[in-house]
N, C-alpha and C positions, 0 to 999 in steps of 0.2 A: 870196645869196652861196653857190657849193657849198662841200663844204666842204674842207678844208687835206688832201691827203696828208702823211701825217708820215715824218719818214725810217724806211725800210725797216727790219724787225727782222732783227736778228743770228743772231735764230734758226729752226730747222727743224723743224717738226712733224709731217714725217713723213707717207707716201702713206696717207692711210683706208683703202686697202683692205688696209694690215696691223693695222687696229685690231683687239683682241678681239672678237668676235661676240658675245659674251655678258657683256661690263664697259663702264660705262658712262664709266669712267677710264681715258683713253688717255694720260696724261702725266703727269709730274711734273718743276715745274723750270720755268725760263725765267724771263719778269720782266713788268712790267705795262707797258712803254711805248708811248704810242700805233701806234707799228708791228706792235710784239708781238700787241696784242689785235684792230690789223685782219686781220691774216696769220689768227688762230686765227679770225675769226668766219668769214673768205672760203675756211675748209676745215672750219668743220661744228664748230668747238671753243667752247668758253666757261670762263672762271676761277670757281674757287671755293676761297678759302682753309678748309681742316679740320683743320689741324694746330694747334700753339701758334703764339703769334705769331713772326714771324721764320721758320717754315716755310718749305720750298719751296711754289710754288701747286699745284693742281691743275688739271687740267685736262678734261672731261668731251664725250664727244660721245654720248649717250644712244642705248643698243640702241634705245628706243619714243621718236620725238620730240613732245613738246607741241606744236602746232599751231593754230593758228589760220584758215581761208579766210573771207575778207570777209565774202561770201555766209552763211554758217555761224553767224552771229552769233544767239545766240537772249534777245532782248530780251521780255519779260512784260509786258502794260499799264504793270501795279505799275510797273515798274521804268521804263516810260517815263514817267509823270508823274509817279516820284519824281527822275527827272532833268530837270524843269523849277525844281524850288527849287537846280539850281545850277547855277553859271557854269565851265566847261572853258576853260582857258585854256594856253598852248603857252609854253614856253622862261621863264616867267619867277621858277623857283623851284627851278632843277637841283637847290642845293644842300639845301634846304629837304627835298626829296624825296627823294634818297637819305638824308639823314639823320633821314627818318621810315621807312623804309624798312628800315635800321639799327640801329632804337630797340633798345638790348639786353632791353630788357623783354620783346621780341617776342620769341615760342617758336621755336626751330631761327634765332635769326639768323645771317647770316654774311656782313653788309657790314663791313669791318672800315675803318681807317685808310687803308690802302692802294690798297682798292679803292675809297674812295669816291676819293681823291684821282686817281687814272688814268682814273675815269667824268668827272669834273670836266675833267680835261687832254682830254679825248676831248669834250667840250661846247666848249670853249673853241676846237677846231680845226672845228666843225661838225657831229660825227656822234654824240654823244649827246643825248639831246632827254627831256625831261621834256611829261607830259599831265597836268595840276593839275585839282582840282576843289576850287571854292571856294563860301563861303557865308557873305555877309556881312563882306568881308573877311578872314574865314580859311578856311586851307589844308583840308580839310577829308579829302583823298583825291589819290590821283594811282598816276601808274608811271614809271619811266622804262625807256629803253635804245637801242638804238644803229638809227638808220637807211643802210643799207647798199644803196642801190637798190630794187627793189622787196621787199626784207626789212625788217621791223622784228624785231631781236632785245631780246624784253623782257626786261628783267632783274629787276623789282621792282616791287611795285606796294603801296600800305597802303588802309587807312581808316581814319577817327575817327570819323564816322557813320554807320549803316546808306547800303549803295548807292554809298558814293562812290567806290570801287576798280574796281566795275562802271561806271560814270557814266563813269570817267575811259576804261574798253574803251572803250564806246560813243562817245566820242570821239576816238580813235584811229581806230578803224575809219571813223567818219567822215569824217575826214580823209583816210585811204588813197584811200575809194573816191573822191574829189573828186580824186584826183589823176589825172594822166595813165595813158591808156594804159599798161596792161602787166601782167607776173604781178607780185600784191601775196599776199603773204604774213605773219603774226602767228606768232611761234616764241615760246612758253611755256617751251619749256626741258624742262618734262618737265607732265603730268596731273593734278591735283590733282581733287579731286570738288567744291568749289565752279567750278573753269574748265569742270568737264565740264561743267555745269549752265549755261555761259554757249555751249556749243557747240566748247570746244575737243576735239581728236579725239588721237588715236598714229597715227602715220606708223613706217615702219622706216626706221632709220638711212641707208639705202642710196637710199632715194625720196629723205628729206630732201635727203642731198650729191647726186644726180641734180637734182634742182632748182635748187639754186642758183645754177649757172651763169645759166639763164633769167631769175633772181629779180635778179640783178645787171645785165642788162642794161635793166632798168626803170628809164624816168626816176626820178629820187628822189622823193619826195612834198614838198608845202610846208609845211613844220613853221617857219617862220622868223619867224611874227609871231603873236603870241595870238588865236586866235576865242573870240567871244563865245559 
């Protein structure tokens, strides 16, 4: 099933080529409904609440974009035959996953109430999608975020055991490349030195929204039923 356009947001985010060149915060304000956060993803934007709760959101479209290309993927033995002791599996733990994702334990969190609740309303119409890695019946690692044509925009990703956050990449990317023809793209959001270490790269602001257009015209990927 593709998935649900939801009714159009109310609101306007404004032409990217008036963004700051040098802030990676272009908004403040608006609201999380699934219009809203399609509108922001299909101009280069993404939410992150930093305020107290009840704040206005933010909104971020990153000077250096985290990136991902298929191809790019840089997998180690190690890490392929630590990803035979587990089972990847697609859509059947959204909530499970944002709310490891979440955990306030985790240093710098910032899934809050809100936002898990509009990643949820955005699963339920088709376009957020959870990648699980399990082992032995539990949850063990995973990511979720939102598939947009040939874009997947990640938003989050954990683990409970060594590799399983990686594990869960590698099947993602797997998935992409099985899909149809087209440009396929992995958005990190921003660089992190464990992603650089899996091959994610910085792109400038300006390549990223030049692309997108393209990246939207890709068949979607088939994220709609669990691989083993």
């Amino acid at each position: 099933m593709p998935p649900i356009e939801p009714t159009p947001s109310r609101w306007v985010f404004g032409d990217p080529a008036g963004f700051d060149p040098d802030d990676d915060l272009v908004g403040i304000g608006a609201d999380l409904e699934p219009g809203t956060l399609l509108a922001a993803y299909r101009r280069g934007l993404f939410p992150m609440p930093l305020g107290e709760p009840g704040d206005p959101m933010y909104w971020f479209s990153p000077v250096r974009r985290g990136v991902l290309e298929l191809g790019d993927l840089r997998v180690s033995r190690s890490l392929r035959r630590s990803a035979r002791d587990f089972e990847v599996r697609v859509d059947t733990a959204l909530p499970e996953v944002i709310d490891a994702c979440g955990d306030p334990r985790r240093p710098q969190g910032w899934i809050d109430d809100d936002i898990r609740a509009a990643y949820l309303r955005l699963g339920e119409l088709g376009w957020a999608h959870s990648v699980e890695v399990w082992r032995d019946g539990r949850l063990e690692g995973g990511l979720y975020g939102l598939a947009i044509g040939g874009l997947f925009a990640g938003e989050s990703m954990f683990h409970r055991v060594r590799d399983a956050s990686k594990v869960a990449l590698i099947g993602l990317v797997d998935l992409l490349s099985a899909a149809p023809p087209g440009d396929r793209l992995v958005d990190t959001q921003w660089v992190t030195p464990h992603l650089a270490t899996l091959g994610v790269k910085e792109i400038s602001r300006d390549d990223y929204l030049a692309r997108l257009p393209r990246l939207f015209t890709s068949p979607l990927p088939d994220l709609s039923t669990p691989r083993p």
